[in-house]
C-alpha positions as CSV (number, residue, x, y, z in Angstrom):
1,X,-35.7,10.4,-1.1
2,X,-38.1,12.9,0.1
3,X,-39.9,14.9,-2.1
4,X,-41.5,19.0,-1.5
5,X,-44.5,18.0,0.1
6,X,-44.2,15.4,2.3
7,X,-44.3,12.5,0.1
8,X,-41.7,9.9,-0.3
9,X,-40.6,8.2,-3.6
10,X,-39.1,4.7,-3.4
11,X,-36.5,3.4,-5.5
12,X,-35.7,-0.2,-5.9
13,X,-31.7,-1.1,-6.8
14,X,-31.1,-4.4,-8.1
15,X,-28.3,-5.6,-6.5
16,X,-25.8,-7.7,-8.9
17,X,-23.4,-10.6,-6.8
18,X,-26.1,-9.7,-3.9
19,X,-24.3,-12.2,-1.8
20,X,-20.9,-11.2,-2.1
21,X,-21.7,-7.9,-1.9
22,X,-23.4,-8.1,1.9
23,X,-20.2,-10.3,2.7
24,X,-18.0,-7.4,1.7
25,X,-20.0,-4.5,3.0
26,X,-20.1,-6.5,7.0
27,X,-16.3,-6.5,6.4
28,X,-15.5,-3.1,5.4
29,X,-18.8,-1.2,6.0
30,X,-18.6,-0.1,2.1
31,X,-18.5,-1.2,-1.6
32,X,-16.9,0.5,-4.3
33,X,-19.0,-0.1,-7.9
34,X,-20.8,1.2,-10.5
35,X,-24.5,2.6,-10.3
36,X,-26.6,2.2,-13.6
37,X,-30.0,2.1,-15.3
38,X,-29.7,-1.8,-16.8
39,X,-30.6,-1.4,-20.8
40,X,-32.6,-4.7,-21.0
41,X,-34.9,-4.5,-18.0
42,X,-34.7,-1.0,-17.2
43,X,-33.9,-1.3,-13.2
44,X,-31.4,0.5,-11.4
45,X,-28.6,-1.9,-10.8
46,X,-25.5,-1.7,-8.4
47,X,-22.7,-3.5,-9.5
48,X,-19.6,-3.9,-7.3
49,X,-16.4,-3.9,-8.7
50,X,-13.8,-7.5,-8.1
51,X,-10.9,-5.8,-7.1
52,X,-8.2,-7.2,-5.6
53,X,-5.6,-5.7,-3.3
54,X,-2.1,-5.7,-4.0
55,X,0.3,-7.9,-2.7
56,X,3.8,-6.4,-2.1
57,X,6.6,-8.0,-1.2
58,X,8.2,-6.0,2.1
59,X,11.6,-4.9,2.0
60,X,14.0,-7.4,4.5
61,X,16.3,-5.2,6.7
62,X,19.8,-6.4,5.4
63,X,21.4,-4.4,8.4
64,X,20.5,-1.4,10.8
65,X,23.4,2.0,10.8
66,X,24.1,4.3,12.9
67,X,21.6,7.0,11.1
68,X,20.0,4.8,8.8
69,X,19.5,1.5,7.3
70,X,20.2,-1.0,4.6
71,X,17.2,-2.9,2.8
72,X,16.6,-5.2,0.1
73,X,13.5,-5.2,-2.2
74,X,12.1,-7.6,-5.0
75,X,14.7,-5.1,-7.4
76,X,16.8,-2.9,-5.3
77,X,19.3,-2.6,-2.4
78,X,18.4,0.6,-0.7
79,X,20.0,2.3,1.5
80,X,19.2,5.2,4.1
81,X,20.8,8.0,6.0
82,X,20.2,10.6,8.0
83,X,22.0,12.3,9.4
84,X,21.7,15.9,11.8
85,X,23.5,18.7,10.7
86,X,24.7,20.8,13.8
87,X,27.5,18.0,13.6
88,X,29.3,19.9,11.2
89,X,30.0,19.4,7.4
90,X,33.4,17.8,8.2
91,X,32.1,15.1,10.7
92,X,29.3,14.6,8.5
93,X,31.3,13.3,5.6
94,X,33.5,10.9,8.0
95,X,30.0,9.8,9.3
96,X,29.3,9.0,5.3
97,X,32.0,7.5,4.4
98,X,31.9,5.3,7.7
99,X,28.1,4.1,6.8
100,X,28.8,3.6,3.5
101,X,31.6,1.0,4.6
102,X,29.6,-0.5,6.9
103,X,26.7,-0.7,4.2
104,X,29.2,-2.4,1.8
105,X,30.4,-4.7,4.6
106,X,26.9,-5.7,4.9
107,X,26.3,-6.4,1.4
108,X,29.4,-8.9,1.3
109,X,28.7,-10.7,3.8
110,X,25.1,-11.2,2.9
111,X,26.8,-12.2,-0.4
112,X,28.9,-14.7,1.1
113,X,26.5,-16.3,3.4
114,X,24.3,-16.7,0.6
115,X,26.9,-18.3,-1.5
116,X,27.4,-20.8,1.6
């Protein structure tokens, strides 16, 4: 920290978990944590928080459409379309209904080979 003048001030951080903290910072080149004046020894301490990323379960591609797709996650069945709409509102409802079919047919036989 510079200071008007010329001089230069130096501040000491005491570094909580110093070990795990280097470890973390080589990996991803920064630490998220709280800075604070400690109450009993009145240093400046760093301490990094223990988070934990999430684990999520990725959807599994039940079956591919035409303009979209059919997945399963840990509590839905999803499904997807898109389709253009210079095809006309007409032709766009057949499309529908024709995905939709296939969709359901999906889901049964997923069902049945399951049940196998």
């Amino acid at each position: 920290m510079f200071i008007k003048g010329g001089k230069t001030m130096k501040k000491y951080i005491f570094v909580l978990n110093g070990v795990e903290l280097l470890k973390k910072i080589a990996v991803d080149k920064r630490a998220e944590g709280v800075l604070f004046i400690d109450e009993n020894t009145g240093c400046l301490t760093f301490k990094a928080y223990n988070r934990k990323s999430k684990k999520r379960w990725r959807d599994k591609i039940i079956r591919y459409l035409e303009h979209g797709w059919v997945k399963e996650s840990a509590e839905r069945i999803k499904v997807y379309e898109s389709i253009p709409k210079v095809i006309g509102t007409a032709r766009m409802m057949g499309t529908l209904d024709r995905e939709m079919q296939s969709a359901k047919d999906a889901l049964i036989e997923r069902q049945i080979i399951d049940n196998v």
